[in-house]
C-alpha positions in Angstrom: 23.1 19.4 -21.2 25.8 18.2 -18.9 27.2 14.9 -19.0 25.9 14.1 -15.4 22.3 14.8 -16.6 23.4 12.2 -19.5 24.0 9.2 -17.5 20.8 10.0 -15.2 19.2 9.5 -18.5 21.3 6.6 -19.7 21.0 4.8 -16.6 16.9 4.1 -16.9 17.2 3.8 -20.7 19.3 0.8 -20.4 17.3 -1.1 -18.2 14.2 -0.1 -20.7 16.6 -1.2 -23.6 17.7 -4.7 -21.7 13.4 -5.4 -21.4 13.0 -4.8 -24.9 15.9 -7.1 -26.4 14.8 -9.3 -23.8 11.4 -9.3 -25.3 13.4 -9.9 -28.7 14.8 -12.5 -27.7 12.3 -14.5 -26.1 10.0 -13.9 -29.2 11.2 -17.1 -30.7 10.4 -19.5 -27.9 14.5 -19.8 -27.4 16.6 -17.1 -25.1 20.0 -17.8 -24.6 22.6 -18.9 -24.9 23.0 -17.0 -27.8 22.8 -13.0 -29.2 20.0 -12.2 -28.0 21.1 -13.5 -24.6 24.2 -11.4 -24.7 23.0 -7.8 -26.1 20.4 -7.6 -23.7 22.6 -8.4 -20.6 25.3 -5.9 -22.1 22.6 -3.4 -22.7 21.3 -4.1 -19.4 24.6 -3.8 -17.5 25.8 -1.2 -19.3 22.8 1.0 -17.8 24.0 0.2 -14.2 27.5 1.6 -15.1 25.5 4.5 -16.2 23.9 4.9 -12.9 27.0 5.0 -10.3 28.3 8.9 -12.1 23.9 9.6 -12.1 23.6 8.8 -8.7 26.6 10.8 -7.6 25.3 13.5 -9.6 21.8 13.5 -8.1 23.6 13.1 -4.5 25.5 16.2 -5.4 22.0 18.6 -5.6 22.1 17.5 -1.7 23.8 19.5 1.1 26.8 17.4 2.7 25.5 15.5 5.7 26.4 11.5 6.7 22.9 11.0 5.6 24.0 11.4 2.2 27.4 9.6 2.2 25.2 6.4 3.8 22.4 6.4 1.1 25.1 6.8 -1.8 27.4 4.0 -0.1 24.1 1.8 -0.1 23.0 2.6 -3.3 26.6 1.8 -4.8 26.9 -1.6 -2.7 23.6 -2.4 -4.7 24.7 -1.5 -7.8 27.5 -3.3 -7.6 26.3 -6.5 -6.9 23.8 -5.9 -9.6 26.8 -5.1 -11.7 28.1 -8.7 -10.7 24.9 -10.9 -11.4 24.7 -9.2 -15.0 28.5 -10.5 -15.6 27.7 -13.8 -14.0 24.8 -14.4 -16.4 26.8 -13.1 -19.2 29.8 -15.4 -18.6 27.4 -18.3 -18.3 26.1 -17.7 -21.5 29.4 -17.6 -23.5 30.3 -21.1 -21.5 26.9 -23.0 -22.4 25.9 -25.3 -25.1 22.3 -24.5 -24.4 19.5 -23.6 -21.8 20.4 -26.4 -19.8 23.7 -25.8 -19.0 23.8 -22.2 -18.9 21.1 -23.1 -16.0 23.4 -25.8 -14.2 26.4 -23.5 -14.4 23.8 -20.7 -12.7 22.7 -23.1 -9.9 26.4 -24.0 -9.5 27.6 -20.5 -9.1 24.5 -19.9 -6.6 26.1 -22.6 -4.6 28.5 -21.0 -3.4 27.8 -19.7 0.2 26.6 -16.4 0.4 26.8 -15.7 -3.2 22.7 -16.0 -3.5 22.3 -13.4 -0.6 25.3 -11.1 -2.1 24.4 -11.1 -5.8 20.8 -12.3 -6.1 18.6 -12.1 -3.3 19.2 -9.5 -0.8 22.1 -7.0 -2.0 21.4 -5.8 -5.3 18.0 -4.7 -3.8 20.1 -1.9 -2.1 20.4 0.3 -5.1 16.9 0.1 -5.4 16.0 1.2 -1.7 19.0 3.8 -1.9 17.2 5.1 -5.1 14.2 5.4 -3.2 15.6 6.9 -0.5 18.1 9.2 -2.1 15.0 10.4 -4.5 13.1 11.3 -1.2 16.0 13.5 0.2 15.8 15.0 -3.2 11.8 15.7 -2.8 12.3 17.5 0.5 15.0 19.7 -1.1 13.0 20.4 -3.7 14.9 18.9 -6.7 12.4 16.3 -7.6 8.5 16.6 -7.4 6.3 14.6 -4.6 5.0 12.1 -7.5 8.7 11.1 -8.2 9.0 8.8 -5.8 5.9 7.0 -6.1 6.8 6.7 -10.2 10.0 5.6 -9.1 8.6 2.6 -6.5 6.0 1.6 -9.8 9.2 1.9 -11.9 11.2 -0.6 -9.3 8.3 -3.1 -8.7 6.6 -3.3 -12.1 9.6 -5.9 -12.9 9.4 -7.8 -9.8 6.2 -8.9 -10.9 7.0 -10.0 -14.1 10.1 -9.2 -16.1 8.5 -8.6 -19.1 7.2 -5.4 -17.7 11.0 -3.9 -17.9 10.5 -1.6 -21.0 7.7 0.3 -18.6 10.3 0.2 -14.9 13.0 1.7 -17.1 10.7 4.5 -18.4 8.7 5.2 -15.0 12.1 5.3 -13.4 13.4 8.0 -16.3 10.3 10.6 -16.1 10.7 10.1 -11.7 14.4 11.4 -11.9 14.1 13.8 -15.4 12.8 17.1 -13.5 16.2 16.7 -11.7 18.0 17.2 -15.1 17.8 21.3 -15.2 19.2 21.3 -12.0 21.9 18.9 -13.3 22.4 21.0 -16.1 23.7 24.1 -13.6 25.2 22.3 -11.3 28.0 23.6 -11.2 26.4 27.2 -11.0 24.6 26.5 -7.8 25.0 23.2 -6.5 27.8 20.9 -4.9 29.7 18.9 -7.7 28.9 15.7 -7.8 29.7 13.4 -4.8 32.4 11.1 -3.9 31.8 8.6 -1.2 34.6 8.4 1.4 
């Protein structure tokens, strides 16, 4: 298996991973600061660096059009705000005492105009909708089957309703992109290599 069908993989497995140390951790009544705190927001982050290479490699099974340069340049603006909240939290953590002020040095950070909107609210929800979206192209090409995309939206909500159903988004979001993987695997056989926004 190609490396590119290895980080499509890796990328779902680490948020999967970050809901289950999560779940660790808050098995005790206490999550973070602490260890627990920190592996699951490496593991979790970790998986987003794992899915910038997997969605250039799932954009590269797509014909070149500015179609797919805008839905990769979303999905990356997303991911790397996501990339920036996980870093955020994880700084926080290694700079408070306790819950308390891990939380104060959160709000503080969330004061600062427009960070809220760029790395919270609105922005990092742009790699989900350019997942979506680029998952779509992929059904009409015929890389991914019609139920992917509605596995992937249960994958991308499940969490938004509570977090502890992250273990289940990670995996929904794995089985929507794996029938992509043989195609990944010959990529380089009949498809584009994988894409490079510019």
């Amino acid at each position: 298996m190609k490396r590119a069908a290895l980080f499509v993989i890796a990328g779902p497995v680490g948020i999967a991973a970050y809901g289950l140390v999560r779940l660790w951790g808050r098995s005790d009544g206490v999550y973070g600061p602490g260890l627990d705190w920190q592996a699951a927001h490496l593991v979790g982050l970790a998986g987003m660096v794992c899915f910038v290479p997997a969605v250039l490699a799932l954009a590269g099974l797509l014909p070149r059009s500015p179609w797919r340069t805008g839905v990769v340049a979303l999905t990356m603006v997303g991911l790397a705000a996501t990339m920036v909240q996980f870093g955020a939290d994880i700084v926080e953590g290694l700079l408070a005492a306790d819950r308390a002020e891990m939380s104060a040095l959160g709000a503080h950070f969330k004061d600062i105009p427009g960070v809220e909107v760029a790395f919270y609210d609105v922005v990092p929800q742009f790699f989900f909708l350019g997942l979506v979206v680029l998952a779509g192209m992929l059904v009409v090409r015929r890389r991914l089957p019609w139920w992917s995309v509605p596995l992937l939206v249960v994958g991308i909500v499940a969490p938004a309703v509570t977090l502890n159903l992250l273990p289940i988004g990670g995996l929904c979001i794995l089985a929507a992109l794996a029938p992509a993987l043989p195609a990944l695997g010959h990529q380089g056989e009949r498809a584009e290599p994988p894409v490079a926004v510019r």
